[in-house]
C-alpha positions in Angstrom: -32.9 11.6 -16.2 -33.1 12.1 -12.3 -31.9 15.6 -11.9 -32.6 18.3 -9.3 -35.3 20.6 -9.3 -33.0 24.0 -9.4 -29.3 24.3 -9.5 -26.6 26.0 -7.6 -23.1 25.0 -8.2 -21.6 24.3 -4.8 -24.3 22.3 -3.8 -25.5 20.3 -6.7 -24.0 17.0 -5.0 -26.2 17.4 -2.1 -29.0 18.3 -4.2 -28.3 15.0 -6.4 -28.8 13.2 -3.1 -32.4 14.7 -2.1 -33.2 13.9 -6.0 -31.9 10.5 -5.7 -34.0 9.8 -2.1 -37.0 11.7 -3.6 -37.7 9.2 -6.4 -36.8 6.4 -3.8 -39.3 7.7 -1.4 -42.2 7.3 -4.6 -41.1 4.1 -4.7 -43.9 3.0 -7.7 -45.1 6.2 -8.0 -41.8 7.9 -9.4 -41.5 8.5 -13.1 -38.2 6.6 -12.5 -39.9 3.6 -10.4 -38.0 0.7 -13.1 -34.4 3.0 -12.9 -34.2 3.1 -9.6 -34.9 -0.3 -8.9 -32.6 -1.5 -11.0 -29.8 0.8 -9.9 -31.2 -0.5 -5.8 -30.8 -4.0 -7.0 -27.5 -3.4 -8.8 -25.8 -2.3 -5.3 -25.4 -5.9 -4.0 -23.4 -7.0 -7.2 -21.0 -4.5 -7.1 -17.9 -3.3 -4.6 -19.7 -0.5 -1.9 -18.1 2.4 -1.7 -16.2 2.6 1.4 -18.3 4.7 3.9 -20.7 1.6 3.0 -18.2 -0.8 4.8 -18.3 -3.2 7.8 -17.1 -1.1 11.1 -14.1 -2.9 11.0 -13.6 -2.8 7.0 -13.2 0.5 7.4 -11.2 1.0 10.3 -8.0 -1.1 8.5 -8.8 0.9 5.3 -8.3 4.6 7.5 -5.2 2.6 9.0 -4.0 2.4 5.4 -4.7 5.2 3.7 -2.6 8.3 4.2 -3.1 10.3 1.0 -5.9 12.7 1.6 -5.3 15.7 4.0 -8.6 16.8 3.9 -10.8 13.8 2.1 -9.8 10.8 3.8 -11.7 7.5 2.6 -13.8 6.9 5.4 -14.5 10.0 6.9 -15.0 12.9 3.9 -18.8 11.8 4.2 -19.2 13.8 7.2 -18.9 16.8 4.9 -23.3 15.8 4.0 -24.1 15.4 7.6 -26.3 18.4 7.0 -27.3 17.4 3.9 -28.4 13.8 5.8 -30.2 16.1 7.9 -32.0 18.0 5.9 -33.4 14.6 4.4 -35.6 14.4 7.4 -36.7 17.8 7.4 -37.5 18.9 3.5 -40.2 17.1 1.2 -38.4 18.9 -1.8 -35.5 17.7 -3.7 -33.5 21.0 -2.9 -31.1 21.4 -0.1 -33.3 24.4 1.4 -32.7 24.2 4.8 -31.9 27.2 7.6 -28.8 27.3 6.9 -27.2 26.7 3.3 -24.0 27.1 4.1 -23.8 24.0 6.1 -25.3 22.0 2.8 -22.3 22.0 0.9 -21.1 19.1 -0.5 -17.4 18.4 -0.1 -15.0 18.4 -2.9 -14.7 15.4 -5.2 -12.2 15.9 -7.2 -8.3 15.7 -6.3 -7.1 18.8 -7.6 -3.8 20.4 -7.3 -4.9 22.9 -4.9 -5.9 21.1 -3.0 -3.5 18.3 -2.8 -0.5 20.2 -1.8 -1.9 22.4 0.7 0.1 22.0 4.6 -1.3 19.3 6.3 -4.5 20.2 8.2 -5.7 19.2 12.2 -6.4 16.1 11.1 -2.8 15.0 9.6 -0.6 13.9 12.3 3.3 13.0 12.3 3.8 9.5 13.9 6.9 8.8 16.6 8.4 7.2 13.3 8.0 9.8 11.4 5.0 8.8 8.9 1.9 10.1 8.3 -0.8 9.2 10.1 -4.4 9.9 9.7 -7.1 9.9 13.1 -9.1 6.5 13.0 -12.6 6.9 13.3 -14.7 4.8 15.7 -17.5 4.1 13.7 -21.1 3.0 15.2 -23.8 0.8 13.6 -25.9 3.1 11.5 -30.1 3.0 12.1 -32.1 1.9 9.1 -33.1 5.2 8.3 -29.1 6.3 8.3 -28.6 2.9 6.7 -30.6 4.0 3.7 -29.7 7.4 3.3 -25.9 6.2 2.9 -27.5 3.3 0.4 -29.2 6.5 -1.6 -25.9 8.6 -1.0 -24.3 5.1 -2.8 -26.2 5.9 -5.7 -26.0 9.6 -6.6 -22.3 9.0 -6.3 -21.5 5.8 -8.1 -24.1 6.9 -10.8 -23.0 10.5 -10.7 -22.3 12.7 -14.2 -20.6 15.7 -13.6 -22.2 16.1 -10.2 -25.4 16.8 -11.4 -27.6 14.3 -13.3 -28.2 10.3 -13.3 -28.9 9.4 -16.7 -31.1 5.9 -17.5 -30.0 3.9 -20.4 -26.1 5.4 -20.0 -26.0 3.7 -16.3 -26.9 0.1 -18.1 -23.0 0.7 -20.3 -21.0 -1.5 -17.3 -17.6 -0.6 -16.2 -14.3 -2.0 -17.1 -10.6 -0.5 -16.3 -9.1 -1.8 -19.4 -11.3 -2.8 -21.8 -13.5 0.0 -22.0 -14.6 0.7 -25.9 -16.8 4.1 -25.2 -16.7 7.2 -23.4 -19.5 10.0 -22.7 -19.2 13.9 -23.5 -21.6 16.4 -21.8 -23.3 18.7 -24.3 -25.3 21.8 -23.3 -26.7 21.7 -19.5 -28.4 17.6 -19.5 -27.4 16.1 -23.2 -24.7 13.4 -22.8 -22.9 12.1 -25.5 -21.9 8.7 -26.0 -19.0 8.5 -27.9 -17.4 4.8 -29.7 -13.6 4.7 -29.2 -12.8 1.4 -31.7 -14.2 -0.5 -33.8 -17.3 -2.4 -31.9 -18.1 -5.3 -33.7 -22.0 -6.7 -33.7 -23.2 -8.5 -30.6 -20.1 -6.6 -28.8 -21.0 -5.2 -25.2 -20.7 -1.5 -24.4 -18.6 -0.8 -21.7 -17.0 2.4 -20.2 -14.0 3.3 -17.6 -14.8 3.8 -14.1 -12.5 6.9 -14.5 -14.3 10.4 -14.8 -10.9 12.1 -16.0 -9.1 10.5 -18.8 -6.3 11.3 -21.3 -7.5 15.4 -21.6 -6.4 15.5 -17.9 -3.0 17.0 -17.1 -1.5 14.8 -14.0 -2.5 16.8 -10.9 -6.2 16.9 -12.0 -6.1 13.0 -12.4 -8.4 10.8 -10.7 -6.1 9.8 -7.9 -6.4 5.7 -6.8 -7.4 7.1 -3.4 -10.2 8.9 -5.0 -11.3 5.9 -7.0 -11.1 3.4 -3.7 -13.0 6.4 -2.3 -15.8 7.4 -4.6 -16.0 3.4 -6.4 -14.4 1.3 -3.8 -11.8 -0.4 -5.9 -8.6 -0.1 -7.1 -8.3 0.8 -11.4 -5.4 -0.2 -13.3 -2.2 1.0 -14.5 -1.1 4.2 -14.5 -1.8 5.0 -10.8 -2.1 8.6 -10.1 -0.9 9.7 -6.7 -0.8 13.1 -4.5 0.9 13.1 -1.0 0.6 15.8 1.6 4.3 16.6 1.9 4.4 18.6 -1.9 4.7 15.1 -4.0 2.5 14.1 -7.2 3.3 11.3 -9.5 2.3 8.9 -11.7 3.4 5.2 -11.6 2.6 2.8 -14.0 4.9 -0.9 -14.1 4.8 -1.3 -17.7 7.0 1.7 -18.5 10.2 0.0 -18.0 12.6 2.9 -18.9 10.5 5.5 -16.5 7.8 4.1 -14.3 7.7 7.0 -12.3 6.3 10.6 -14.2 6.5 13.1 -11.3 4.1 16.0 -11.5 5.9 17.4 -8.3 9.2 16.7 -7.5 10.6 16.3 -3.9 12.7 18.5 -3.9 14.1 18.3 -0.1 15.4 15.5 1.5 12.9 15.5 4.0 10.3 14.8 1.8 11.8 11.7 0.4 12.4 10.7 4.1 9.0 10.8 4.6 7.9 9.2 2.3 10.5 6.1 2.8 9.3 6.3 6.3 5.4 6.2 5.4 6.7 2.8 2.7 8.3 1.5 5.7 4.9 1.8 7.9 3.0 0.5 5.5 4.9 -3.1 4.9 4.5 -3.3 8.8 0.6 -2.7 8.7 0.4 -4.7 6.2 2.4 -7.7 7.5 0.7 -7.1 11.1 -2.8 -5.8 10.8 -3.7 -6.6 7.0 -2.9 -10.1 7.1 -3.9 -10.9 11.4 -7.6 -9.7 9.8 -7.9 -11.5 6.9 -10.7 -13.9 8.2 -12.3 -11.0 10.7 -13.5 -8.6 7.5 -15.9 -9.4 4.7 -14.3 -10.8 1.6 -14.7 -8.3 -0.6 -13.3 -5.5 1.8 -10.9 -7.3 2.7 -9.8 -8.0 -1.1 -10.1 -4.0 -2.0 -8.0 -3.2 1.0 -4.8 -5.6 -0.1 -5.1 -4.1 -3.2 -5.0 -0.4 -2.3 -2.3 -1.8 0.1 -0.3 -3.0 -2.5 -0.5 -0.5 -5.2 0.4 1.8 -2.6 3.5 -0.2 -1.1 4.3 -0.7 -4.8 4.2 3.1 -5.5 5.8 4.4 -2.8 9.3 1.8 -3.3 9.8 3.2 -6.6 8.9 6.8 -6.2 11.3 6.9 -2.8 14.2 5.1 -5.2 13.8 7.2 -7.7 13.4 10.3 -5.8 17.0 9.6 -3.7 18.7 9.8 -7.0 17.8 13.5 -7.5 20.6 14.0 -4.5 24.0 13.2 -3.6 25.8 11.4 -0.8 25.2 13.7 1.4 21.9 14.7 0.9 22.2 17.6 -1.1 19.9 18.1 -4.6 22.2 17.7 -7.5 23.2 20.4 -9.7 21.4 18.6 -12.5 18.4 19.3 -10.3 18.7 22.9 -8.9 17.5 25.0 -12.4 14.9 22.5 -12.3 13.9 22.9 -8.5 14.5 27.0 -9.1 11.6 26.7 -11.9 9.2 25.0 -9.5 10.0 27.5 -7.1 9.2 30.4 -9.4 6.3 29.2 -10.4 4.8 28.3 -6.7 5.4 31.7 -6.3 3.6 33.4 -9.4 0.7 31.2 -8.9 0.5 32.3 -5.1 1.0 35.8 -6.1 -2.1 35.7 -8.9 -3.7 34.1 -6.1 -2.8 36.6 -3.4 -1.5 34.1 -1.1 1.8 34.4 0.0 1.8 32.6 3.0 -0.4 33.3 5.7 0.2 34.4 10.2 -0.7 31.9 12.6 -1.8 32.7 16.0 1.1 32.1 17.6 2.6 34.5 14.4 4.7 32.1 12.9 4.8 32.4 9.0 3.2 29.0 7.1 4.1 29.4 3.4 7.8 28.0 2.8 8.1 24.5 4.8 10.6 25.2 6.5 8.9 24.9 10.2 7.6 21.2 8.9 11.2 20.4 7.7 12.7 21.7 11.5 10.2 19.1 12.8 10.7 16.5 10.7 14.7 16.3 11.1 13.6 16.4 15.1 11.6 13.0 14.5 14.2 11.8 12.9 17.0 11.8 14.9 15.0 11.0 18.2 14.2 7.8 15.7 17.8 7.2 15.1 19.3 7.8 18.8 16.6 5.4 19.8 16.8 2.8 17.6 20.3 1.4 18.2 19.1 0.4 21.9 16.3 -1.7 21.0 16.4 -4.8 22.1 14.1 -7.9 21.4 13.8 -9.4 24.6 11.9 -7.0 26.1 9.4 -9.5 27.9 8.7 -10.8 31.5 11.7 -13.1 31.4 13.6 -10.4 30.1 12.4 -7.2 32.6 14.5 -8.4 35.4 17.5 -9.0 33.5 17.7 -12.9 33.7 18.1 -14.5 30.4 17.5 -18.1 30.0 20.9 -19.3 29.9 22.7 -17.1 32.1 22.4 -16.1 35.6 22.6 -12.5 37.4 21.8 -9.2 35.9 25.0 -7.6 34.9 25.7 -9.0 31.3 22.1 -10.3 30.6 21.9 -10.2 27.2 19.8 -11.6 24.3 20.9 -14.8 22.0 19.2 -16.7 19.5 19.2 -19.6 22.0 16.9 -17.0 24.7 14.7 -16.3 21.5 14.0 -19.6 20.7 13.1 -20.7 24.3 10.7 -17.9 24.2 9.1 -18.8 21.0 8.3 -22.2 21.7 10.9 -23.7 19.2 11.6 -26.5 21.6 8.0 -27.7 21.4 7.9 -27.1 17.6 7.5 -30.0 14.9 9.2 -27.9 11.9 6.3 -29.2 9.5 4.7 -25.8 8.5 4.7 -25.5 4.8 4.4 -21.8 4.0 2.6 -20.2 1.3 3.0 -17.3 -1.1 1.6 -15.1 1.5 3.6 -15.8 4.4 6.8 -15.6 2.2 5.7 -12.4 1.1 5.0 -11.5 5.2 8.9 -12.1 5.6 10.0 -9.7 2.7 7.8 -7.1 4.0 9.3 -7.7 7.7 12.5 -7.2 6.3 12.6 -4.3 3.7 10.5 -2.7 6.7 13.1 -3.2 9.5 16.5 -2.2 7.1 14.5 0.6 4.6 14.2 0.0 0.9 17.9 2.0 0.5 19.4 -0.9 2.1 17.0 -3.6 1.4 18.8 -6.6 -0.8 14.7 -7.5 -2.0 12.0 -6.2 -3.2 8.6 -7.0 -2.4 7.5 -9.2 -4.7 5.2 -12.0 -5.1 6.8 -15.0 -6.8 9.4 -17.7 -5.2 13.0 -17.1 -6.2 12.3 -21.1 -7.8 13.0 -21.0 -11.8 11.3 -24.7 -12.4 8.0 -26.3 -11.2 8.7 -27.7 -8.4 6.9 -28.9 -5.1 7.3 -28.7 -1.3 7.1 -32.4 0.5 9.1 -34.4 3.0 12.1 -36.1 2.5 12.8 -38.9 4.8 14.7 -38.4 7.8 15.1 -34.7 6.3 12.0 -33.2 7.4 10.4 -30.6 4.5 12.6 -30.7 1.0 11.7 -29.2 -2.6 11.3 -31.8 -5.5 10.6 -31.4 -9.0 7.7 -32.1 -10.5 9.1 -32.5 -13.9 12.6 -33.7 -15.8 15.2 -30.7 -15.4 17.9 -30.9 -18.3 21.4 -30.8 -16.3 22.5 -26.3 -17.1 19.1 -25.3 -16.8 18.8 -22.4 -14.1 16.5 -23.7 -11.1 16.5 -20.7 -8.4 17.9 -17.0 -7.9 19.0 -15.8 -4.9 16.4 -12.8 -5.9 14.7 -13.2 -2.0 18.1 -13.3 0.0 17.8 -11.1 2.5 21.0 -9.0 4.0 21.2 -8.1 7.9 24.2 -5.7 8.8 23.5 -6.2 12.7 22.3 -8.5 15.2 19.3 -5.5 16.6 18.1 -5.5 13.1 17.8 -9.1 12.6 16.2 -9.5 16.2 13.9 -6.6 15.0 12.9 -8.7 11.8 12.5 -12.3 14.5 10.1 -9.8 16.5 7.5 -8.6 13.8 7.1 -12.2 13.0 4.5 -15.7 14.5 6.4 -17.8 16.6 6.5 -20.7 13.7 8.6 -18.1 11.2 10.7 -17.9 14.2 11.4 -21.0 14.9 12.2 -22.4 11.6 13.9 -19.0 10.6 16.7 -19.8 13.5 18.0 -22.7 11.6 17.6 -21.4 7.8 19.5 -18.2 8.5 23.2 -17.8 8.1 25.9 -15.6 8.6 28.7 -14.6 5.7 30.8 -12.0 4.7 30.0 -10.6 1.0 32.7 -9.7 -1.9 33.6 -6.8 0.3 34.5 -8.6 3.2 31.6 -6.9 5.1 29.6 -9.5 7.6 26.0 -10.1 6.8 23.0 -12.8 8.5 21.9 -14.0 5.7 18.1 -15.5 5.3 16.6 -17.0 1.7 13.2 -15.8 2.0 11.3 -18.6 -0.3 11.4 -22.2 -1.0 15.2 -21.8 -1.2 15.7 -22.3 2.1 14.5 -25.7 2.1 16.6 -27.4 0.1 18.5 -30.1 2.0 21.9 -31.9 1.5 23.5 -35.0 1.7 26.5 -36.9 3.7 27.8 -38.1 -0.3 28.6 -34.9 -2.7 28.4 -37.6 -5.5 24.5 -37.2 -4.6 24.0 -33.4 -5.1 21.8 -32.5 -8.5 22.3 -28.6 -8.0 24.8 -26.2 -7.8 26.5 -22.7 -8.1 25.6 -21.7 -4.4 27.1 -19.0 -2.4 30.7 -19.5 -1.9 32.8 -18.7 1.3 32.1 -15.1 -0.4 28.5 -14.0 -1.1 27.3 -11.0 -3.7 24.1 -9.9 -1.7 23.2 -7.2 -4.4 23.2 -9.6 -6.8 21.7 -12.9 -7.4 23.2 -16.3 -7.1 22.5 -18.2 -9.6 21.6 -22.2 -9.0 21.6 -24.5 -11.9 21.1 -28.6 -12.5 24.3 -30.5 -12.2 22.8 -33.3 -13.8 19.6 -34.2 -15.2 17.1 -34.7 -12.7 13.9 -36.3 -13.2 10.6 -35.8 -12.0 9.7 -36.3 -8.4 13.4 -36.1 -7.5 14.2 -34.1 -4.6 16.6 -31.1 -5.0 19.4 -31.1 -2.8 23.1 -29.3 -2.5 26.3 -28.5 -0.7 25.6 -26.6 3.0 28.8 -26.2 4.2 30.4 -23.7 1.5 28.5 -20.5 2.6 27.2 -21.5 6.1 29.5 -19.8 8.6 27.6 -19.6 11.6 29.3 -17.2 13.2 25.8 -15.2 15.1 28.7 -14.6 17.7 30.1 -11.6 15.9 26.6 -10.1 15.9 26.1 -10.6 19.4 23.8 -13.5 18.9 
């Protein structure tokens, strides 16, 4: 096995690097010369990890990622810059340079501790009140830098417990599910491979990318930041996650009844508002920045990126709902939840008295060890958010700036109407042909739930059309674009749920959603979008966000095949159901009643 020559605990990462470039160096010559080849030749048919990335690869993943302090993705390598350095000036396979100190590998492992501590220099509050993290300008790498990262590549992707690569185990590939073995480490360099089932004759070994499993408790798990981190991919369900504002949890889909496990509860308000915040941020990088690069970064990057994106997005909507039902109306914990929040508290503070840590003095002599300066600052952002927001307007452009709109004249009651925003996209000039994709659909949903919060939001961000039957998108004659069946539909069956409707309460919030979005959304999202009032009489713009809103109608009822659309009252919380009124047969196109819901009334939003 490749080991190094001597061993001192808080630098045997760093060590396993000069190992790992020694034998490389011997090229032929080393013991290892067949190992290390194939373990060289094996790094082009497998995800890099991220430091490895294109300059702009990892620039959107540092955008993204906002759960490590301390260890962000694409910047904790500059924790071995010594250790790089002291590749060019030691012939040995130890880390003995000047100074030791400054060859000290950083931290792998996503402990507890370290999780939870305040947010450091480099955490930053944004002017919306997420979490940001500093990006880093990365330059193009020498060769010589180029293959110390590709050696760095190795020692950590091949990595046992920090401190060995072993031969034959490396050849047992990875899987996230279907992994039938496991390793145990016995004595200082035996290793243990260990069957888990039954594996049948001809079967092939294969382990978990994982390096903490089931004997973990849930603040030591690996965290799916650490994984995109350390393997450059995102693992399966259950996802592990810590935030730097005191929350842990896991989340795993499948768990109907409780997909959320917390291992730290937010207990303040504030916490959760962060969090909602942070969701909110990320559906707007990924509906601007994610999908505007999708041909500009490698493939694979690219690929690893929306995933991360969406586990976290995924994540963070169901921890934030579940978290808000731990308090009342009014924003105060529930009594079901103080003994519970009293326990934690107890037990922070016997764990930071063993530890003799009870806080510590700043400079400026402020005590850090409660929160309660980061909760003062928090509520700040917050309101300046809220007094703010109400007096954002979307016509903020060059036609706009000297108070002209395009169908009025003067400056006193300029205002902005759908009309103005439809001039400005181009909508005049545009053909209403564009056919949209799962994608884009899902680019409106994000626009949305982003603009009114995932409290308020009437859909969640999910990936499938609110359609019920196969179906296709064409054009109907003299219709423009329709939906049409692409098989017989027996009359009662259930054809499409109202599951994408989105809800605006008010005309800046609808203009906000118009703004985040390309000019041909726009333009054909003026004439799908309707106004109604709900079973509660309260007025809502309402917009079908799928395939829905492309079903057309016709002069003679007698032709309409489906039914059971809104009604001069609409239930936005809950989904309208649509059904055949008839049988319809294949190639048919699917067409209903307008009128019923459509109210058009943009005028009581100021539209």
């Amino acid at each position: 096995m490749v080991a190094p020559e001597t061993e001192e605990d808080d630098d045997m990462l760093c060590q396993l690097l000069h190992a790992v470039w020694k034998e490389i160096e011997l090229g032929e010559a080393s013991t290892y010369a067949p190992y290390i080849g194939y373990l060289q030749a094996s790094q082009s048919d497998r995800e890099m990890i991220p430091v490895l990335w294109s300059n702009i690869g990892r620039r959107l993943l540092n955008m993204v990622s906002i759960t490590l302090p301390r260890k962000h993705i694409t910047t904790w390598i500059d924790g071995f810059d010594n250790c790089f350095d002291a590749l060019k000036k030691s012939d040995n396979s130890s880390c003995d340079v000047p100074d030791t100190e400054n060859c000290k590998a950083p931290d792998l492992d996503d402990k507890d501790d370290d999780q939870h501590q305040d947010m450091d220099e480099e955490q930053e509050i944004a002017e919306d009140g997420s979490l940001i993290t500093h990006d880093v300008d990365a330059i193009e790498n020498s060769e010589e830098q180029k293959a110390h990262l590709k050696a760095f590549d190795i020692a950590i992707q091949h990595q046992i417990d920090r401190r060995f690569l072993v031969p034959l185990y490396d050849q047992i590939q990875h899987h996230h599910v279907e992994y039938n073995v496991n390793h145990t480490i016995q004595g200082d360099y035996s290793v243990k491979v260990v069957a888990l089932k039954d594996i049948a004759k001809g079967e092939q070994l294969q382990r978990q990318t994982l390096t903490c499993l089931s004997e973990c408790d849930g603040s030591k798990k690996d965290t799916v930041t650490s994984v995109m981190r350390n393997h450059g991919q995102v693992q399966n369900h259950p996802h592990f996650w810590n935030f730097p504002v005191g929350v842990s949890f896991a989340y795993d889909p499948s768990n109907k009844d409780e997909p959320i496990q917390w291992v730290k509860k937010p207990f303040e308000l504030w916490n959760v508002e962060i969090m909602e915040n942070e969701y909110s941020r990320q559906l707007r990088v990924r509906a601007g920045e994610i999908n505007q690069s999708r041909q500009s970064i490698p493939d694979a990057e690219w690929k690893q990126i929306d995933a991360y994106s969406h586990a976290l997005i995924s994540a963070l909507q169901v921890s934030v709902a579940d978290a808000y039902e731990m308090f009342d109306e009014d924003g105060n914990i529930k009594e079901a939840m103080l003994k519970e929040q009293e326990e934690e508290k107890e037990k922070e503070g016997n764990e930071g008295d063993d530890q003799g840590d009870e806080g510590e003095e700043t400079e400026e002599g402020e005590h850090t060890g409660d929160g309660e300066g980061e909760e003062e600052e928090f509520e700040e952002l917050f309101e300046e958010q809220m007094d703010g927001e109400s007096d954002e307007w979307y016509c903020d452009n060059s036609c706009f700036e000297n108070g002209v709109p395009t169908n009025a004249s003067g400056c006193d009651e300029a205002e902005c109407f759908l009309g103005d925003i439809a001039d400005l996209r181009g909508c005049p000039d545009y053909r209403y042909n564009a056919i949209l994709n799962e994608t884009e659909w899902v680019l409106m949903r994000s626009a949305y739930i982003a603009i009114v919060g995932p409290k308020k939001a009437t859909v969640n961000l999910t990936y499938w059309s609110g359609m019920k039957v196969p179906f296709r998108v064409g054009y109907s004659p003299g219709r423009g674009r329709g939906v049409f069946s692409v098989e017989d539909i027996p009359k009662g069956t259930l054809v499409w749920t109202s599951e994408h409707t989105a809800a605006f309460e008010t005309g800046i919030q609808y203009r906000q959603f118009l703004r985040a979005l390309p000019d041909f959304m726009v333009c054909d999202l003026l004439i799908w979008c309707y106004t109604a009032k709900d079973i509660s009489d309260v007025h809502y713009i309402g917009c079908d966000l799928d395939e829905g809103s492309l079903f057309n109608t016709y002069d003679d009822r007698a032709e309409y095949n489906i039914g059971g659309l809104k009604g001069t009252k609409v239930d936005f919380k809950a989904n309208e159901l649509v059904y055949a009124l008839r049988d319809i047969t294949a190639g048919e196109e699917l067409v209903t009643a307008y009128g019923s819901f459509d109210t058009d009334d943009f005028a009581a939003f100021d539209l």
